[in-house]
MARPA-743153 format. One line per 5 residues: for each residue x, y, z of C-alpha. Coordinates in Angstrom, 3 decimals. Each point is the difference from the previous one (the first is absolute). Layout:
# residues N
X:Y:Z  ...
This chain:
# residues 328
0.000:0.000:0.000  1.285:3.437:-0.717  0.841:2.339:2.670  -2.734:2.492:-1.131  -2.400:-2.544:-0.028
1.010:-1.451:3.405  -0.309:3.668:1.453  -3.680:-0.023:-1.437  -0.850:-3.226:1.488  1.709:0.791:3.128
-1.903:3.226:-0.131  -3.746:-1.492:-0.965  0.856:-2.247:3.289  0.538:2.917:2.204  -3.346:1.282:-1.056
-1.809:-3.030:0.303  0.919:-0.328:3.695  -0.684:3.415:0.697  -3.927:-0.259:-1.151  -2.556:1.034:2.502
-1.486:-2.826:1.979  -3.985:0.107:-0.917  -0.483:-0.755:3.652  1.725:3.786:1.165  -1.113:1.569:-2.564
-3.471:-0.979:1.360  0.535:0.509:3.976  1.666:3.434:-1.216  -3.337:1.378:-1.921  -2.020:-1.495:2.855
2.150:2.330:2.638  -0.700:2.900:-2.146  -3.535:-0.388:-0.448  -0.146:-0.448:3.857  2.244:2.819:0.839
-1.861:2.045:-2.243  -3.136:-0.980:1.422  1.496:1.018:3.615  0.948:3.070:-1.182  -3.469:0.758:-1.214
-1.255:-1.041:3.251  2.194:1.916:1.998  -1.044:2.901:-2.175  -3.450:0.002:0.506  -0.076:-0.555:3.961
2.218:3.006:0.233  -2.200:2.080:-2.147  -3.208:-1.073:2.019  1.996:0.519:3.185  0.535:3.325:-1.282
-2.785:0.909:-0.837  -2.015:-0.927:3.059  2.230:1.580:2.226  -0.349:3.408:-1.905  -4.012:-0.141:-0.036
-1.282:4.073:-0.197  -1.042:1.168:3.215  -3.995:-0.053:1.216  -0.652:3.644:0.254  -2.023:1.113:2.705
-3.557:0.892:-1.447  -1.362:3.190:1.201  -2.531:-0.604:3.220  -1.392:3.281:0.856  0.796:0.919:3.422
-3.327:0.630:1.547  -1.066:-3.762:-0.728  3.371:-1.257:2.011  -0.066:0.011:3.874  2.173:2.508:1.311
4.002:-1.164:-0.260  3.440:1.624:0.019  2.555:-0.584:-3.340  3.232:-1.237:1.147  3.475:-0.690:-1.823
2.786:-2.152:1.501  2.687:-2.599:-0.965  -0.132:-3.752:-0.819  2.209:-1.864:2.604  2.545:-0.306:-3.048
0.258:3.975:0.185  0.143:0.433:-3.762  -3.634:0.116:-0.626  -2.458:2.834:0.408  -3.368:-0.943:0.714
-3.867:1.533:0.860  -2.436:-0.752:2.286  -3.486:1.006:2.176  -0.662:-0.307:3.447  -3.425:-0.182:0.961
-0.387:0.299:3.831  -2.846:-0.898:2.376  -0.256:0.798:3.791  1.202:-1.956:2.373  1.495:-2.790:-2.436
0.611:-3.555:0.812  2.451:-0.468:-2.646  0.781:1.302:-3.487  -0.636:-1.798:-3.041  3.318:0.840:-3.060
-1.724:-1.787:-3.520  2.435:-1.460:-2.380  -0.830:-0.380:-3.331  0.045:-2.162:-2.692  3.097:0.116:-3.035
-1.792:2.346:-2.774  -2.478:1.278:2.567  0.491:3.007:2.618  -0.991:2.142:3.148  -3.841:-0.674:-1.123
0.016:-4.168:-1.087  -3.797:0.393:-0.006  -0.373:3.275:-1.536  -2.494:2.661:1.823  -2.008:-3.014:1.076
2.280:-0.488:2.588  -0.758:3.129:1.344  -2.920:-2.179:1.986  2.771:-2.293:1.277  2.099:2.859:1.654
-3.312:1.746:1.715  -0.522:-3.645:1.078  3.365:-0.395:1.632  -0.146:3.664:1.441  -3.415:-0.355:1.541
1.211:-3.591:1.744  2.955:1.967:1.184  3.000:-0.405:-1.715  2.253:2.324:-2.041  0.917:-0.512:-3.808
3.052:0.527:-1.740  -0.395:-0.448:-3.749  3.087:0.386:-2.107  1.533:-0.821:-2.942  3.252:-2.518:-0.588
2.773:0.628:-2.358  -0.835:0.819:-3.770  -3.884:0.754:1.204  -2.379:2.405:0.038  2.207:3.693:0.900
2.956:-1.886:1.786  3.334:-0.158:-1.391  1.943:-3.114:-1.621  0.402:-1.440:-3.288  -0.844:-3.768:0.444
-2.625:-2.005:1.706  1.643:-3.442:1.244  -3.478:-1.809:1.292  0.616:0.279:3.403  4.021:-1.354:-0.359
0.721:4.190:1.100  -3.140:1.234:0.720  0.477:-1.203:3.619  2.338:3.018:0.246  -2.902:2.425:-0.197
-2.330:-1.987:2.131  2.801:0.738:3.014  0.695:3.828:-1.208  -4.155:-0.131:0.390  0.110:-1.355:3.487
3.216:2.484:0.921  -2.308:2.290:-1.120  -3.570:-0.871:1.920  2.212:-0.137:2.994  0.806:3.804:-0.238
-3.483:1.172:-0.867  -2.458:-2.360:1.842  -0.646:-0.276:3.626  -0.361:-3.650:-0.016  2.481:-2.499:1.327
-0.126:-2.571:-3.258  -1.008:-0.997:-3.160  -2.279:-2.553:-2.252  1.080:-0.582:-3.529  -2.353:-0.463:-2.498
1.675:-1.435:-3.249  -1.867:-0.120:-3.212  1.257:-2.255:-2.553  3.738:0.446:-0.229  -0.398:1.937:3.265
-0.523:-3.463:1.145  3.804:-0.657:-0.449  1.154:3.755:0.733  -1.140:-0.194:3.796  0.957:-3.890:0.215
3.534:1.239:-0.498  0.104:3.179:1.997  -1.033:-2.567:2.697  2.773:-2.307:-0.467  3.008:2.827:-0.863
-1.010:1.608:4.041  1.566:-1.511:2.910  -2.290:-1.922:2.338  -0.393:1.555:3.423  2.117:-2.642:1.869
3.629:0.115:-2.181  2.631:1.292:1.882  2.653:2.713:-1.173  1.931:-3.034:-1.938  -2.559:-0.741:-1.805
-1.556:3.255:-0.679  3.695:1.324:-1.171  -0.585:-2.482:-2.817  -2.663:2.325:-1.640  0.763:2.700:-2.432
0.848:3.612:1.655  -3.717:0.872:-1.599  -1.841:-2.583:2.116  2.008:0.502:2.892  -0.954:3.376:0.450
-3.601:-0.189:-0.988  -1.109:0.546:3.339  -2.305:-3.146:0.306  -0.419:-3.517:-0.741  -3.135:-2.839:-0.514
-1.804:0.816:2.896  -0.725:3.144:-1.327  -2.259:-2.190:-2.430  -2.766:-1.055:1.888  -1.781:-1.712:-2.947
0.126:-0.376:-3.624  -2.978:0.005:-2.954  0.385:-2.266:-2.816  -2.297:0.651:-3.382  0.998:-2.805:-2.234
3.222:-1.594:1.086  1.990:-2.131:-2.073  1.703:-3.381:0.950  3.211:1.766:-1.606  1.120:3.247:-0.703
0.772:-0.565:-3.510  -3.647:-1.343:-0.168  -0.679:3.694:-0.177  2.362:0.107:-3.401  -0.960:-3.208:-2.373
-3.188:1.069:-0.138  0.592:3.407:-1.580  3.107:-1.238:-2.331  -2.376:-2.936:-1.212  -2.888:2.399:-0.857
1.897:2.681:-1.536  3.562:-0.482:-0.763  1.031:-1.817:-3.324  0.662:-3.920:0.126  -0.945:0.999:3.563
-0.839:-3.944:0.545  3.749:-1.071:-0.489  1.142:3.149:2.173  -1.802:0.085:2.842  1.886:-1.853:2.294
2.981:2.330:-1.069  -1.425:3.218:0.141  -0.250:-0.022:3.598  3.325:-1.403:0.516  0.930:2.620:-2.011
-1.560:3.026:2.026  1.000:-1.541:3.420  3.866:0.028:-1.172  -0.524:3.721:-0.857  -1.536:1.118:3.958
2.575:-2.856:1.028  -3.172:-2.409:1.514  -0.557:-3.330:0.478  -3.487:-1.486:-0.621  -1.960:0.536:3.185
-2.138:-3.075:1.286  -3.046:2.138:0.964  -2.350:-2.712:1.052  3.135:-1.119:2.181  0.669:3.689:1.119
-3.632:0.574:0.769  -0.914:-3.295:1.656  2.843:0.689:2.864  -0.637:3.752:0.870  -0.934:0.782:3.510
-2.632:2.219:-0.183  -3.927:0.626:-1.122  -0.077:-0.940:-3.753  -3.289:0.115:-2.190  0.122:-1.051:-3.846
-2.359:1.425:-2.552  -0.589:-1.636:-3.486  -2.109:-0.628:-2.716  -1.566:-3.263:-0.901  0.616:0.366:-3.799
3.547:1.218:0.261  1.789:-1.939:-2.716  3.213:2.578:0.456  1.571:-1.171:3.028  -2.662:-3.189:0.411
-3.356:0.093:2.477  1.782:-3.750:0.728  3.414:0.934:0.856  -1.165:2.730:2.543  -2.552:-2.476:1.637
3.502:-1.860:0.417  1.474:2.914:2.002  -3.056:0.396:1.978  -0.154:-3.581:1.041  3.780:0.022:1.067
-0.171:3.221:1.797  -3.489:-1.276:1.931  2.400:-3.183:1.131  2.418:2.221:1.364  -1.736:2.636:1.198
-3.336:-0.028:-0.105  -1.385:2.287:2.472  1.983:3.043:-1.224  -1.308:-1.085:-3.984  -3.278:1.084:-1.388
-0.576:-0.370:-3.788  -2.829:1.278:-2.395  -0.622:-1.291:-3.562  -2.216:2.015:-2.057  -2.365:-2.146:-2.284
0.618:0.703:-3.797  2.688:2.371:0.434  3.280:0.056:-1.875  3.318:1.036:0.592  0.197:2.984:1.714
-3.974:0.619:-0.082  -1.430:-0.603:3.593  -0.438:3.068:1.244  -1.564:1.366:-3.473  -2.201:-3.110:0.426
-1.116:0.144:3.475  1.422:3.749:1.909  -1.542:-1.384:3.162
């Protein structure tokens, strides 16, 4: 054989041996297709993420005055002591207590609108104060993102701080609507609990320690519509209104709680153990959070403490909807 045709063959082998295996090629187009695929994925959670975090703010409607009881406007800090917020204080003689409202995500100082102008005179006339107010990225209060609850619980302590300077009663009730739910659930677990000592209290952030107060100042707590789980509030709302919101809705939330640096909060858990009067209002019909999973909470909070629980279920109401249903 010639040397320049010994070269070729030599050369043809080369090639030969160096031929893609079918199998790689394969595997290779199969790891693109899935990378691609997790890219897309990625994509969209962070764009729903995104997007629910910077919902527009629920502007305050105009309520004439003269159809309000008499109250005082008020301005003070979120515990975090970045974030400006608003609020009225409605005052009765002689109060008991004082009630501080916290809203649902997308809602604000009014969740009920002027209807629940009947609800205040109710409180008033039964002797307790009011504080209505809205969280972060709400009604006239400052901040640029709502975060479900996951930082909301800042505001619900700036709102005690505040109640505390203005009212002449010695504690509070929380009343969480919705996401409020999981706003108030976590002020309550961020305060110290009356017994820690200075060890344990130096473990807190500089903001807590010098709040002034801790959970006994919380005599008792409202629940409209818990959920099992915090991020119960989410799924819902990315299913029903973000795109692919099916395949992302276990990531959304994930998502949203890395941003206010949260973990999922077990608020069936949370609200089963706590010490004091609890009473849980809900609708039959609500498919949003689940009539079924809140009967859950209220049958493992009447095991453990049943004589501080009292629950109400309002026939044919939905999420949200009891006291449009039924005021009384």
């Amino acid at each position: 054989m010639k040397a320049t045709e010994k070269n070729l063959y030599v050369d043809y082998k080369k090639t030969k041996g160096r031929r893609r295996n079918p199998f790689a090629v394969r595997f290779a187009l199969i790891l693109s297709i899935l990378a691609a695929i997790i890219i897309v994925f990625i994509t969209m959670t962070v764009f729903s993420s995104n997007h629910l975090l910077n919902i527009d703010k629920n502007v305050l409607s105009n309520v004439p005055s003269n159809i309000l009881p008499s109250y005082s406007t008020t301005s003070f800090e979120s515990i975090d002591g970045q974030t400006s917020l608003q609020g009225w204080f409605f005052k009765t003689k002689n109060p008991v207590s004082t009630i501080i409202v916290n809203h649902d995500t997308g809602s604000n100082r009014l969740p009920f609108g002027v209807e629940m102008i009947d609800m205040i005179e109710s409180w008033l006339d039964n002797g307790y104060n009011v504080f209505l107010y809205d969280q972060r990225n709400s009604g006239t209060s400052g901040g640029d993102i709502s975060c479900y609850g996951y930082l909301e619980w800042q505001d619900v302590l700036g709102a005690i701080s505040i109640v505390r300077k203005i009212s002449v009663t010695t504690d509070v009730i929380l009343f969480g609507i919705g996401t409020g739910c999981t706003s108030q659930i976590l002020a309550y677990k961020n305060l110290p609990s009356p017994n820690m000592n200075d060890l344990e209290i130096s473990q807190y952030s500089r903001n807590i320690r010098e709040i002034g107060f801790d959970r006994s100042y919380i005599k008792g707590m409202i629940f409209d519509s818990p959920a099992k789980m915090s991020d119960d509030y989410i799924r819902p709302v990315v299913v029903q209104k973000e795109f692919m919101g099916f395949l992302t809705q276990y990531f959304v939330p994930y998502a949203i709680r890395v941003s206010a640096g949260s973990d999922n909060v077990n608020l069936a858990a949370e609200i089963a153990r706590l010490p004091i009067p609890v009473m849980i209002l809900y609708g039959g019909h609500d498919n949003f959070v689940g009539a079924d999973k809140i009967n859950q909470i209220i049958s493992e909070r009447g095991r453990l403490n049943q004589s501080l629980t009292k629950s109400i279920m309002i026939t044919g109401a939905g999420y949200l909807e009891e006291y449009t249903r039924s005021e009384e």
